[in-house]
BATOR-741486 format. One record per residue (C-alpha): residue in three letters; x, y, z. Coordinates in steps of 0.5 Angstrom, whole numbers. Example, Ala and Ser with C-alpha at 12.3 -4.5 7.8 and 13.67 -1.06 7.14 Angstrom:
<sites>
<aa = ala | X = 25 | Y = -9 | Z = 16>
<aa = ser | X = 27 | Y = -2 | Z = 14>
</sites>
This chain:
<sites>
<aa = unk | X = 58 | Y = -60 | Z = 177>
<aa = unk | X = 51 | Y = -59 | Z = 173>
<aa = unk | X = 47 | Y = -54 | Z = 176>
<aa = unk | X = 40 | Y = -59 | Z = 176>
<aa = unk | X = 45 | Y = -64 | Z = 180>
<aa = unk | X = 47 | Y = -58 | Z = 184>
<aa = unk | X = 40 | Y = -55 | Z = 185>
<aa = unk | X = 37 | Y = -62 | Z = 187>
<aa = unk | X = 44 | Y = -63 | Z = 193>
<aa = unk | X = 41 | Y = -56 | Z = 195>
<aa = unk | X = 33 | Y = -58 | Z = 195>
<aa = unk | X = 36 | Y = -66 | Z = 199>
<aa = unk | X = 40 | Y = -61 | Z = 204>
<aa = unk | X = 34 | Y = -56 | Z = 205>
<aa = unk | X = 30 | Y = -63 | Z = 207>
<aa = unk | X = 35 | Y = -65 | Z = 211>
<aa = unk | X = 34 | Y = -59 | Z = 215>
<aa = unk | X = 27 | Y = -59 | Z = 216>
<aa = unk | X = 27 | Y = -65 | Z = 218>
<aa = unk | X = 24 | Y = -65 | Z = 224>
<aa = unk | X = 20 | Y = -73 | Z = 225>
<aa = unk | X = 25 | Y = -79 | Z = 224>
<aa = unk | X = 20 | Y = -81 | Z = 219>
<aa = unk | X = 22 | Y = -75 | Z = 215>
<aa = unk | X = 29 | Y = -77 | Z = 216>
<aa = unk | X = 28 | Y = -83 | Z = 213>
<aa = unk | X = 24 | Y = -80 | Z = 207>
<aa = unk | X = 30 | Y = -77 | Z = 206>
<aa = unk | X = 34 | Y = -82 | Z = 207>
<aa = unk | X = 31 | Y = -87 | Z = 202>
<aa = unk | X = 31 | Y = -81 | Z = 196>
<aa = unk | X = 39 | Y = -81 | Z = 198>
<aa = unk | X = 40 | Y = -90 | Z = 197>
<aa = unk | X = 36 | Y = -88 | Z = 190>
<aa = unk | X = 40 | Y = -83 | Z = 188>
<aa = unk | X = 46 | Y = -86 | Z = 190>
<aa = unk | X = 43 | Y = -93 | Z = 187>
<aa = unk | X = 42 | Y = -90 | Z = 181>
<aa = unk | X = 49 | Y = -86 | Z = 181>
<aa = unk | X = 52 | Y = -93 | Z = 181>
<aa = unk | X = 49 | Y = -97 | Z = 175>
<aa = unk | X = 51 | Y = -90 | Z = 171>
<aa = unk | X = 59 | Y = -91 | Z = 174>
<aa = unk | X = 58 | Y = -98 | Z = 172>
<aa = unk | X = 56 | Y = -96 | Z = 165>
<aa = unk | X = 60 | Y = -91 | Z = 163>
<aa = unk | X = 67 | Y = -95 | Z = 166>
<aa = unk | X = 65 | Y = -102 | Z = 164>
<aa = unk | X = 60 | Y = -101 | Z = 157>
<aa = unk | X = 61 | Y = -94 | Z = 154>
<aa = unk | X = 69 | Y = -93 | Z = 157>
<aa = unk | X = 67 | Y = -85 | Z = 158>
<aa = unk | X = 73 | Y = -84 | Z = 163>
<aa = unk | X = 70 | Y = -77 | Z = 164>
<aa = unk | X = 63 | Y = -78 | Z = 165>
<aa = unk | X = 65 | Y = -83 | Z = 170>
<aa = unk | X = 70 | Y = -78 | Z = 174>
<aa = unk | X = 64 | Y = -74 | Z = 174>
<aa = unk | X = 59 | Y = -79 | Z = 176>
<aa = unk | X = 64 | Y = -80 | Z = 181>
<aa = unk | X = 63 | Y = -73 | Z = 184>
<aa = unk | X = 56 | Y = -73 | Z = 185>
<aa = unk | X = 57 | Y = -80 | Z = 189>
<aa = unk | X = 62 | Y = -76 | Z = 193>
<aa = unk | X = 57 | Y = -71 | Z = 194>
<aa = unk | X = 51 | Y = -76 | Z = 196>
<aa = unk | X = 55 | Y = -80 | Z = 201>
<aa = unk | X = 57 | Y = -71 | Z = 205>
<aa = unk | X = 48 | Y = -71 | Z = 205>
<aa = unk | X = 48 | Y = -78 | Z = 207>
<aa = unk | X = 53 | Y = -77 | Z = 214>
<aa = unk | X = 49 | Y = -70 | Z = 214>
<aa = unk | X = 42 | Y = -75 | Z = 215>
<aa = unk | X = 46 | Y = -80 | Z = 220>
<aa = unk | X = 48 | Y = -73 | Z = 224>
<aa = unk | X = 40 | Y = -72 | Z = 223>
<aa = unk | X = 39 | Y = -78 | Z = 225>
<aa = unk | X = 42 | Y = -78 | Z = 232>
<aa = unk | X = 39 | Y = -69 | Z = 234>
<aa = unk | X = 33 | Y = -73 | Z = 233>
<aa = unk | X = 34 | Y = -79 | Z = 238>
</sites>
């Protein structure tokens, strides 16, 4: 993975942690459903218009990555109810 993306992981991680208002999760949260979205429509450029097979695998790692930090909000979530 590219370091940027793993640096940025790190950053999302660390605010999950801080996280200590369920505004703040939801802050959080709505960063990851972006990162996510977007992750999505790169999938489907590199699969359906540019067939970069590679760089698809890879987009695909980083929606693993974000669906982990996503459980980690949910887990969050339900300290902090």
């Amino acid at each position: 993975m590219p370091a940027e993306f793993l640096l940025r992981q790190m950053a999302l991680r660390e605010a999950i942690d801080e996280a200590d208002t369920a505004q703040a999760v939801d802050r959080v949260d709505q960063e990851l459903a972006s990162e996510r979205h977007a992750t999505l429509a790169q999938i489907e450029h590199q699969v359906d218009v540019a067939q970069d097979w590679p760089g698809a695998a890879q987009s695909v790692r980083a929606l693993m990555f974000l669906d982990r930090l996503a459980a980690d909000v949910e887990r969050r979530r339900a300290t902090l109810a």
